[in-house]
C-alpha positions as CSV (number, residue, x, y, z in Angstrom):
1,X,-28.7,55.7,40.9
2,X,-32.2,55.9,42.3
3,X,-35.0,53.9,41.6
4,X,-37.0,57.0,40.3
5,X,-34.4,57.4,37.4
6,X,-35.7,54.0,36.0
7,X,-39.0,55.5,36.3
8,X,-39.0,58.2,34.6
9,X,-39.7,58.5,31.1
10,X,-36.4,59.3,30.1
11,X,-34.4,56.4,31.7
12,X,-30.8,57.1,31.3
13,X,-28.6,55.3,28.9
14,X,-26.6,52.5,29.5
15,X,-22.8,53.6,28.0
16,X,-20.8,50.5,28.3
17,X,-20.1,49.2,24.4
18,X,-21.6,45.2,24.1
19,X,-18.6,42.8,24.2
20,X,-17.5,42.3,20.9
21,X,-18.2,39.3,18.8
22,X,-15.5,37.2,17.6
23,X,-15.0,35.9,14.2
24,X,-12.3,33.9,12.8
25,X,-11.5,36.3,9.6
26,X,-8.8,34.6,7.5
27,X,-7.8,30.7,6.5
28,X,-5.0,31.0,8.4
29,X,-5.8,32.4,11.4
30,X,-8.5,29.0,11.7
31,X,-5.5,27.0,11.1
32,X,-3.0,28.7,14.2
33,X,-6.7,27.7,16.0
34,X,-6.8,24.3,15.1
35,X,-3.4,23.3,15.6
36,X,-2.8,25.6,18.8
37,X,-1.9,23.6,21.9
38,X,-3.8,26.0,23.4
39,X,-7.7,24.5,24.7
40,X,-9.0,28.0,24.7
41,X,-8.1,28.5,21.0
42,X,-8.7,25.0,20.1
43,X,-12.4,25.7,21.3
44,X,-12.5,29.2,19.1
45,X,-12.3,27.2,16.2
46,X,-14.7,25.0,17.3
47,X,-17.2,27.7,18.4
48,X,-16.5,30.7,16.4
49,X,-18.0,32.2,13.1
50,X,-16.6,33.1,9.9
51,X,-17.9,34.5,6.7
52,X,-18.6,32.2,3.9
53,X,-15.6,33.5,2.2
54,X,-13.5,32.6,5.0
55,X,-14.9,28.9,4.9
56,X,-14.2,28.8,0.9
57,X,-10.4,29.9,1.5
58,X,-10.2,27.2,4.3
59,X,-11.4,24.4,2.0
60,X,-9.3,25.6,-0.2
61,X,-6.0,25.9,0.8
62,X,-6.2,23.9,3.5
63,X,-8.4,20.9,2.4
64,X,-6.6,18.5,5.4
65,X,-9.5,20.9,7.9
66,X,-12.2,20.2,6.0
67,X,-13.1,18.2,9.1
68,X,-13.0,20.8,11.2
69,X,-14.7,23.0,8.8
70,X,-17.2,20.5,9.5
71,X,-16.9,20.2,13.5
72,X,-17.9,24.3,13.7
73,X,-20.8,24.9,15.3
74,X,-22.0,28.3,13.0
75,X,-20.9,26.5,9.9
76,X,-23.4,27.5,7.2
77,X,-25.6,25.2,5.1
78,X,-24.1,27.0,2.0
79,X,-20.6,25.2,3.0
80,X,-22.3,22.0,4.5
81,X,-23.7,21.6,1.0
82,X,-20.4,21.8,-1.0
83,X,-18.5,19.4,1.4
84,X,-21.4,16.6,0.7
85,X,-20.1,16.6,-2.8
86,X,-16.5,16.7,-1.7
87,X,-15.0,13.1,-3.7
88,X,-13.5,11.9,-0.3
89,X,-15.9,9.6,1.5
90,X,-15.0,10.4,5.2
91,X,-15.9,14.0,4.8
92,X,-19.3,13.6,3.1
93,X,-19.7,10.9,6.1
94,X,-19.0,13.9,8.4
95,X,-21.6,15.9,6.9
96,X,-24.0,13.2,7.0
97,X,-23.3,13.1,11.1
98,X,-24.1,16.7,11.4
99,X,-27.5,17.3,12.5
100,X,-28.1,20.6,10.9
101,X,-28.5,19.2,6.9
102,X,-31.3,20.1,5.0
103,X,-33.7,18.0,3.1
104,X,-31.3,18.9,-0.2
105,X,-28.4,17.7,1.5
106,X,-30.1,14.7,2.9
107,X,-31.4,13.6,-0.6
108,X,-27.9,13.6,-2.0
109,X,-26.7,11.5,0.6
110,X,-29.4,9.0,1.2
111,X,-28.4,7.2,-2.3
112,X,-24.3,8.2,-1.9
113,X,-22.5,5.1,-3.3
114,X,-19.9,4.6,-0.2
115,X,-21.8,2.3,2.7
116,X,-20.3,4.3,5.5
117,X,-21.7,7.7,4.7
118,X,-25.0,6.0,4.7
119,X,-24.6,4.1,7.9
120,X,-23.7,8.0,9.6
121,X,-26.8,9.5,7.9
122,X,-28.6,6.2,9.0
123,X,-27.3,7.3,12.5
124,X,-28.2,11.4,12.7
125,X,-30.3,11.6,15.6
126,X,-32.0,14.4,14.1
127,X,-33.3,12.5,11.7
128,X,-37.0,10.9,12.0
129,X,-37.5,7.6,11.7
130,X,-39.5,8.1,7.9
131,X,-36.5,10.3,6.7
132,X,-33.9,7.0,7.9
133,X,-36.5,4.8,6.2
134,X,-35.6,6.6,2.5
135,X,-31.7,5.2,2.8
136,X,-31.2,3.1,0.2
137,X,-30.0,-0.3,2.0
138,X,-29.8,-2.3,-1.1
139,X,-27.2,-4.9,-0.5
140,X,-26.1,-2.8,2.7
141,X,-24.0,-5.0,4.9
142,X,-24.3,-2.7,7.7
143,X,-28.2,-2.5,7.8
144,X,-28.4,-6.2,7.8
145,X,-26.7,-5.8,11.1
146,X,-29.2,-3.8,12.4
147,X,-31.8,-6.9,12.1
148,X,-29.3,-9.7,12.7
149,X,-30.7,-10.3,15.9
150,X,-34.1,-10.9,14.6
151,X,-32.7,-13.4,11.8
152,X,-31.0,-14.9,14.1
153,X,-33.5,-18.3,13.7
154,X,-32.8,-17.9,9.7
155,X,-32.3,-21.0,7.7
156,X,-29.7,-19.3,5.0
157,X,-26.2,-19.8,6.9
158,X,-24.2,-18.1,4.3
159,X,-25.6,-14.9,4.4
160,X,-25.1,-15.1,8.7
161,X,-21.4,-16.1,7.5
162,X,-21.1,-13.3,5.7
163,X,-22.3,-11.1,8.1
164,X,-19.6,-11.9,10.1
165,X,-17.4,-10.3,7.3
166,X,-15.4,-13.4,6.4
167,X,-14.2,-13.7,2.8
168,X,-12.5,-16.3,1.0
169,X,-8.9,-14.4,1.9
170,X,-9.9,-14.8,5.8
171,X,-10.0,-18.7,5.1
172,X,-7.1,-18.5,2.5
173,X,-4.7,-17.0,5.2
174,X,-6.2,-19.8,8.2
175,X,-7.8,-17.3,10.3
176,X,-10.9,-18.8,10.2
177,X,-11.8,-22.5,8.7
178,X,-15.5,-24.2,8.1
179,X,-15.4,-25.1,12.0
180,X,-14.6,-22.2,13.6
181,X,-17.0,-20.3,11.8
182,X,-19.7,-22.8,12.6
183,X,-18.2,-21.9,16.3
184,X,-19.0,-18.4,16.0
185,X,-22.2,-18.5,14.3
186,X,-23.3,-20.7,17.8
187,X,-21.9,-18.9,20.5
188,X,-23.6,-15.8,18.6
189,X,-26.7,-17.0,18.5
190,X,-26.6,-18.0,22.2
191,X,-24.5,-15.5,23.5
192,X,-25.2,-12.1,24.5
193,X,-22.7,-10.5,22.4
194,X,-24.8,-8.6,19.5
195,X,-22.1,-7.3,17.6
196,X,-20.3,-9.8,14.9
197,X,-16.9,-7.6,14.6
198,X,-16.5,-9.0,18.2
199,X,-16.1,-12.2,16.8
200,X,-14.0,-11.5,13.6
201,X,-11.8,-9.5,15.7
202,X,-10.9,-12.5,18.1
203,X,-10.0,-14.7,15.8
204,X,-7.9,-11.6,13.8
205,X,-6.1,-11.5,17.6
206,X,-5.9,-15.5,17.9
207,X,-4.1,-15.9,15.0
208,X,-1.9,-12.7,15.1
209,X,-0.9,-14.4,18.5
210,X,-0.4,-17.7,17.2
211,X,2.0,-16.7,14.0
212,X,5.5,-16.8,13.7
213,X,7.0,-15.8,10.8
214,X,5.3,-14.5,7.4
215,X,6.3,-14.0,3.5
216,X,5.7,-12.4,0.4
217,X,2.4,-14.3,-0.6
218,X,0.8,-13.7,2.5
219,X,1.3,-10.2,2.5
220,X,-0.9,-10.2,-0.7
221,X,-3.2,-12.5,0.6
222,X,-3.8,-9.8,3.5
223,X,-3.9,-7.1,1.0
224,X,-6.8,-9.0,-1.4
225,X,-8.5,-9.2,2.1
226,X,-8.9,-5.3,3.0
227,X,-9.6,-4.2,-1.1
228,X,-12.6,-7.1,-0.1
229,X,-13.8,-6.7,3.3
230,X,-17.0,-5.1,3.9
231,X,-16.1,-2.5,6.4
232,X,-12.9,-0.5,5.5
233,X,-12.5,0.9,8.6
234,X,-12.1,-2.4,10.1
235,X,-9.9,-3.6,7.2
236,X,-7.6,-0.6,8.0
237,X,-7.4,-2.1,12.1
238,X,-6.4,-5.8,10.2
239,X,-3.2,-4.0,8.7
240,X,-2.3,-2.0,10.9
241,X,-2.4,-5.0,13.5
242,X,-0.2,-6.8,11.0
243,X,2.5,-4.2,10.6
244,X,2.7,-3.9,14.0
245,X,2.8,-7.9,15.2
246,X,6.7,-8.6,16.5
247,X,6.8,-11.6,13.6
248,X,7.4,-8.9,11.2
249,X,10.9,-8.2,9.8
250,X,12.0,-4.9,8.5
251,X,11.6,-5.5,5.2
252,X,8.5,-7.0,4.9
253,X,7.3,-3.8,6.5
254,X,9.0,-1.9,3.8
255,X,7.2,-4.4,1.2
256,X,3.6,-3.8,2.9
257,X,4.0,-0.2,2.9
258,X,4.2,-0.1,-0.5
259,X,1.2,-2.4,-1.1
260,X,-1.1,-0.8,1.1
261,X,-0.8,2.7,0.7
262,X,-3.3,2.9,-2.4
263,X,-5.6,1.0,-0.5
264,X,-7.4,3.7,1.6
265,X,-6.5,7.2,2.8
266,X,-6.1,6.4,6.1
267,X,-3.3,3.5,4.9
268,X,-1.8,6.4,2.9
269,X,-1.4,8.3,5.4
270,X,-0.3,5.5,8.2
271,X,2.4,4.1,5.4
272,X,3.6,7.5,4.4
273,X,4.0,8.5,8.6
274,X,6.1,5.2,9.3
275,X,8.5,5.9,6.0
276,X,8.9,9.4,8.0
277,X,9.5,7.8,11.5
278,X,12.2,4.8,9.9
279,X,13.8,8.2,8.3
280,X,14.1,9.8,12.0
281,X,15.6,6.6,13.7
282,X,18.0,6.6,11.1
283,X,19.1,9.9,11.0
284,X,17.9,9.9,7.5
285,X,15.7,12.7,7.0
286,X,15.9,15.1,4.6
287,X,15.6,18.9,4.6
288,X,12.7,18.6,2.2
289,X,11.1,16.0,4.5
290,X,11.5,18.8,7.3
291,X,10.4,21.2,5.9
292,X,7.0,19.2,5.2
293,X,6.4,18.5,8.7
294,X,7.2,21.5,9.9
295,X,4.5,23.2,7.3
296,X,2.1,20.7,7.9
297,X,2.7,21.0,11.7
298,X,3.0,17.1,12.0
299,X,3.5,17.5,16.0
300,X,3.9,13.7,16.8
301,X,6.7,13.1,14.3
302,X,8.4,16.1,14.9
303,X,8.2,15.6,18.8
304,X,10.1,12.2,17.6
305,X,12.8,13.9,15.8
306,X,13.6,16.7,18.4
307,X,13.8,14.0,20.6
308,X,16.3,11.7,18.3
309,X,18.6,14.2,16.3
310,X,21.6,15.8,17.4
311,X,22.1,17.4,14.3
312,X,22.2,21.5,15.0
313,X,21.2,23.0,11.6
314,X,17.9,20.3,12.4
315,X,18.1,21.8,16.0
316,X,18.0,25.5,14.4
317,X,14.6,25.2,12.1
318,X,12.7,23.3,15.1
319,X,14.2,26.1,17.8
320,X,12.1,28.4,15.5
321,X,9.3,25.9,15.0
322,X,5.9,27.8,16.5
323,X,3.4,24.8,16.2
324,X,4.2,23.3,19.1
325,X,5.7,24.5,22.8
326,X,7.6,21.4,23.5
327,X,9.5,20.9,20.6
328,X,11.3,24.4,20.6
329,X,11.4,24.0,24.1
330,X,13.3,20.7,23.9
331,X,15.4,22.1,20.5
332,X,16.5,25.2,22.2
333,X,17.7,22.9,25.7
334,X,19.7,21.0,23.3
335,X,21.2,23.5,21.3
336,X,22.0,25.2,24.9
337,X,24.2,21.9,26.0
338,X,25.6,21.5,22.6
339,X,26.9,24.6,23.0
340,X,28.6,24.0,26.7
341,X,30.8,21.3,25.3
């Protein structure tokens, strides 16, 4: 083509279409994304729109991505809006991270009654400092710990104490005593260590380390302690430390299943997962329990079972299973040498 041709005042037209752009069009084809193995796909639904319809019918019928709904990058305001009125805390907190609220979704959540949504919005970095100044901190543990350094020459001990997050089940259960608080509350103040959790956790670890045996009483002790602790996220790293510390017998890990699963939805779901993996090892499972896994593509425990079960009709439904690669690969080997004997 010659130069002229662009000169002229009839330029000739470019023919080749624009590339098409993508949009994920139905709930479950964002799902296959989400849960793909695949990084390219795994990015899609990370990266790719979707009408607000699409978003609704997500929510919806599959209210387990309602993270992910949150993680998109074209997710409307409309949808950003209904999820910060959604009744489980952790997802209004992952609205509050996203720097693309509005000022109406920012009002609802600057006076939201669960701490650790305000502490996210508190740590948007698209917010400006006046906007973070509107947070209701009243009685917020975590925003005292944002100035603990400056009080760290103030007279009132007990409210330092409790910014350590002991409670009287932390002295009830002898990880901490008067003296080894007084012991942290120094070395803090003349340390260089700026966060308390450090602190809390150690002595967790120290007398994890140091235990032999528990019982019964304890185990309620330790309960009272997370339904009192000031950060549940941390509360749910003290049990889950627990369950899994070698002094443990079977069924006192049976017993603290059942006390901690109404606790928090992430003990729910950590109590509910080990039930599932005790089932496996035993050769317990049942086909109802499969068939759960299977439709809510629970990869890690089904991974576990391919790997434990010898039982063909099980072999059969995970052969089949499309969720992940490796576990029909591994059912369909198996099946294969089953059959050669």
């Amino acid at each position: 083509m010659m130069m002229s041709d662009w000169l002229s005042p009839n330029p000739p037209h470019i023919t080749e279409p624009l590339p098409a752009i993508k949009m994920i069009k139905t709930a479950e084809e964002f799902k296959k994304l989400r849960s793909s193995e695949n990084l390219d796909e795994q990015r899609r639904a990370g990266v790719e729109d979707a009408s607000i319809e699409t978003w609704q019918e997500v929510i919806q019928k599959y209210p387990e991505l309602k993270e992910w709904v949150i993680y998109n990058k074209t997710i409307p305001l409309e949808i950003l809006n209904q999820l910060s009125k959604d009744s489980n805390s952790e997802i209004r907190s992952e609205v509050a991270r996203k720097r693309k609220i509005d000022s109406e979704i920012f009002d609802r959540l600057k006076i939201d009654q669960d701490e650790n949504v305000k502490l996210s919005l508190f740590y948007n970095r698209k917010l400006s400092e006046e906007q973070k100044d509107q947070i209701d901190t009243t009685g917020s543990v975590w925003y005292q710990r944002q100035v603990f350094q400056i009080r760290k020459l103030a007279s009132d001990s007990k409210n330092e104490i409790e910014l350590f997050g002991y409670n009287q089940y932390w002295i009830a259960l002898g990880i901490v005593d008067e003296y080894k608080i007084q012991d942290d509350l120094l070395q803090f103040k003349e340390g260089e260590d700026p966060d308390p959790d450090h602190f809390r956790h150690r002595r967790l670890v120290e007398w994890l380390k140091s235990k032999k045996e528990t019982n019964e009483l304890e185990i309620e002790s330790l309960c009272e302690l997370v339904k009192n602790d000031i950060d549940i996220s941390y509360a749910n790293n003290v049990i889950t430390e627990f369950y899994n510390s070698e002094f443990i017998k079977l069924e006192q890990r049976i017993l603290l299943e059942s006390k901690i699963e109404n606790l928090s939805p992430f003990l729910k779901t950590f109590a509910a997962k080990n039930k599932i993996k005790r089932k496996i090892s035993n050769n317990d499972l049942s086909k109802t329990d499969l068939a759960k896994l299977v439709e809510e593509e629970s990869n890690s425990l089904l991974k576990l079972l391919v790997d434990k079960t010898q039982d063909v009709e099980t072999l059969k439904i995970l052969a089949e299973y499309m969720g992940s690669k490796k576990v029909r690969n591994v059912a369909i080997e198996k099946m294969k040498k089953a059959g050669n004997k």
